[in-house]
N, C-alpha and C positions, 0 to 999 in steps of 0.2 A: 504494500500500500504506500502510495505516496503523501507527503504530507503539503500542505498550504500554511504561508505566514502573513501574519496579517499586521499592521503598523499599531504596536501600543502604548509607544509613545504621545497618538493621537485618541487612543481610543478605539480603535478599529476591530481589535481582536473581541475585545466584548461588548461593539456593535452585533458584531455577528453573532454570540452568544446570546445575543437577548431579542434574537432574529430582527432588528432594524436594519441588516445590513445583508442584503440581499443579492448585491452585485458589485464584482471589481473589474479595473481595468489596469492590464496591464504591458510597460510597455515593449514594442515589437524593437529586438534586438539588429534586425536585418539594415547595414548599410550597405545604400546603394552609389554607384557612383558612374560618370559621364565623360568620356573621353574631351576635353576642352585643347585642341591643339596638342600640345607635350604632357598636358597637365590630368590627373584625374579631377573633378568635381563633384563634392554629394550634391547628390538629385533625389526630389520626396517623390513614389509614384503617384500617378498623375489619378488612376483607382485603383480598390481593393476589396478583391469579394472572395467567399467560398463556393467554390463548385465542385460536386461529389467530394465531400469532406474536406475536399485541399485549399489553401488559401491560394491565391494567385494578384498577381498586381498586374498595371499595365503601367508603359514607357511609350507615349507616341502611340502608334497603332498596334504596338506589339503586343501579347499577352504572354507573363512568364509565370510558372511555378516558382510558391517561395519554398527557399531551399530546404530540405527535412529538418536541421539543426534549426529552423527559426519557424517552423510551424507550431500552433499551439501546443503548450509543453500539457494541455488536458483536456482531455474528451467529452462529449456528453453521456452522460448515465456513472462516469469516474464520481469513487468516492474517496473523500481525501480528510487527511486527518490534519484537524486545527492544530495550528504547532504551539504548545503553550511549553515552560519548563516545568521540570519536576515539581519543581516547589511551588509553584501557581497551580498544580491541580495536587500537591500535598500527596506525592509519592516521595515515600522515604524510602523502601527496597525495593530492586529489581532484582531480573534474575536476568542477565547480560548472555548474550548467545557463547561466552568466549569463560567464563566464569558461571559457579555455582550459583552465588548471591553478590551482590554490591550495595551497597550506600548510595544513593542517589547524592549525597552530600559533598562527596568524593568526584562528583563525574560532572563534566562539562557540563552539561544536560541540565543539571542543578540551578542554574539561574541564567543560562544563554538557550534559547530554543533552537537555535540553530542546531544544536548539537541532540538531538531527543528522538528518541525512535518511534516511528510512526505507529507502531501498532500499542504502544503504552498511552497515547493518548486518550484524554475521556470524551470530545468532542467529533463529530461529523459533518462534511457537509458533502452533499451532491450537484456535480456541474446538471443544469437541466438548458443550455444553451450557450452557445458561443456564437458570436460575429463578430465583424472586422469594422473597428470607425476609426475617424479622426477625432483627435479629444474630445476638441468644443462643440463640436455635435451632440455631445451627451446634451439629454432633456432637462427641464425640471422636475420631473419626476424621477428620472433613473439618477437625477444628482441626490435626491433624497435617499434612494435605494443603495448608493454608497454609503451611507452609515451616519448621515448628517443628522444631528439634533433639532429639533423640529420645535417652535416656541408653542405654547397654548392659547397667546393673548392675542389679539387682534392689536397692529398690524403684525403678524407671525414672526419669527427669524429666525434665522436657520446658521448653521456654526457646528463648532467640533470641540472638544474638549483639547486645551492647550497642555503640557508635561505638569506644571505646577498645580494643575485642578481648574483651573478657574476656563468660561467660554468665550471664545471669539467667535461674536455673532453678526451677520449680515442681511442687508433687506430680501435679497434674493437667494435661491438654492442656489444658483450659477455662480455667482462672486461667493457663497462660500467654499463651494468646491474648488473653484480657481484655486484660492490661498491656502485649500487645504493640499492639493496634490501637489504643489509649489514646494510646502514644504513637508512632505513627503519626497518628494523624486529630485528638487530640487529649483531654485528659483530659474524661473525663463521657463518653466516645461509647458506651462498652461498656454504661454504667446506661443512658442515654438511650435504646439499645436501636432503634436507625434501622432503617428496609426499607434494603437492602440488594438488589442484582441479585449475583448470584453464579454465577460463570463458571468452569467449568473447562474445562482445557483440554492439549495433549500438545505435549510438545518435539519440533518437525522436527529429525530428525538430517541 
C-alpha cells in the first residue's frame, strides 16, 4: 500500500481527517523545453487531457504522451494511507519487518512521517477521480474542497489555519487558496499558474 502526505503545518492533514478536505492538487513534475536557435527554452503545453487513462499534452498541432515517470503517481479506486507519525496516532511498539519488536520512540517514524510504514497507519482514503488543470482554474467550490475553513457569519471567509494556531482569513475561497498553496509549494506558484493532476478523493471510515 502506498501512502499520501498531506501539509500540517497548515492544517491539511486533519482537514482531511475531519473529511473537509476532499481534494488535492498536485504539482506535475514534467519539464518541457523548445529548441530557440542554440539554446533550449521551457515551454508550458499549450493542452492537457486524459485519454484511455494516459495523460497527454499538446505542443503546436502535435499530440504527445507524458512520459511514465510523470504520469499520475495514483489511480482511481487506489487506497492510500494518510501518512501521520507514530506518535500523532500514539503507536508506541511495532513489530518492524527486519526485527522482533521496536520502540517506535527509537525510529524515524516517531515524529517525521516521512519515514512510517504505510500499512501501520490508522487513517484511509480512496482516489475516486483524477484530471488534468491548470491551477487557477480550480472553482470556488473545489477551492473549498481543499480543506479551506469556511466562516459561519455572513459576509463568510474563508482561510486556513497558520503554524502558531491562529486564521488567515479572506473574502473569497480563491484568494485564500492563492496564499494558501503559495505557501505550501512556494511563493510565485499561484501566478506561475503550473498543470496540476488533481485528485479527489473519500475518507474510508
Amino acid at each position: 500500500m502506498k501512502k499520501i502526505m498531506f501539509n500540517d503545518r497548515y492544517g491539511l492533514t486533519q482537514a482531511v481527517l475531519e473529511g473537509r478536505k476532499t481534494m488535492t492538487r498536485r504539482m506535475m513534475t514534467m519539464t518541457l523545453h523548445k529548441k530557440n536557435g542554440d539554446e533550449m527554452t521551457p515551454v508550458v503545453p499549450d493542452d492537457m487531457f486524459i485519454k484511455d487513462g494516459v495523460v497527454c499534452f499538446c505542443l503546436g498541432n502535435l499530440v504527445h504522451k507524458v512520459p511514465k515517470e510523470n504520469q499520475p503517481a495514483y489511480n482511481v479506486g487506489d487506497e492510500l494511507a494518510v501518512a501521520q507519525s507514530y506518535e500523532a496516532i500514539g503507536l508506541t511498539f511495532i513489530s518492524p519487518p527486519d526485527t522482533q519488536w521496536g520502540c517506535t520512540y527509537e525510529m524515524p517514524g516517531y515524529s517525521n512521517k516521512m519515514f512510517v510504514r504505510a500499512d501501520l497507519m490508522s487513517n484511509r482514503i480512496r482516489i475516486t477521480g483524477i484530471k488534468v488543470d491548470r491551477l487557477q482554474d480550480i472553482s470556488d467550490e473545489d477551492c473549498i474542497k481543499e480543506g479551506l475553513l469556511v466562516g459561519e457569519q455572513e459576509p463568510r471567509m474563508y482561510g486556513f489555519r497558520l503554524p502558531k494556531g491562529t486564521v488567515l482569513s479572506f473574502l473569497t475561497p480563491r484568494e485564500a487558496f492563492a496564499a494558501l498553496i503559495d505557501r505550501i509549494s512556494g511563493r510565485g506558484t499561484w501566478q506561475r499558474n503550473p498543470w496540476v493532476y488533481v485528485y479527489t478523493f473519500e475518507l474510508i471510515k
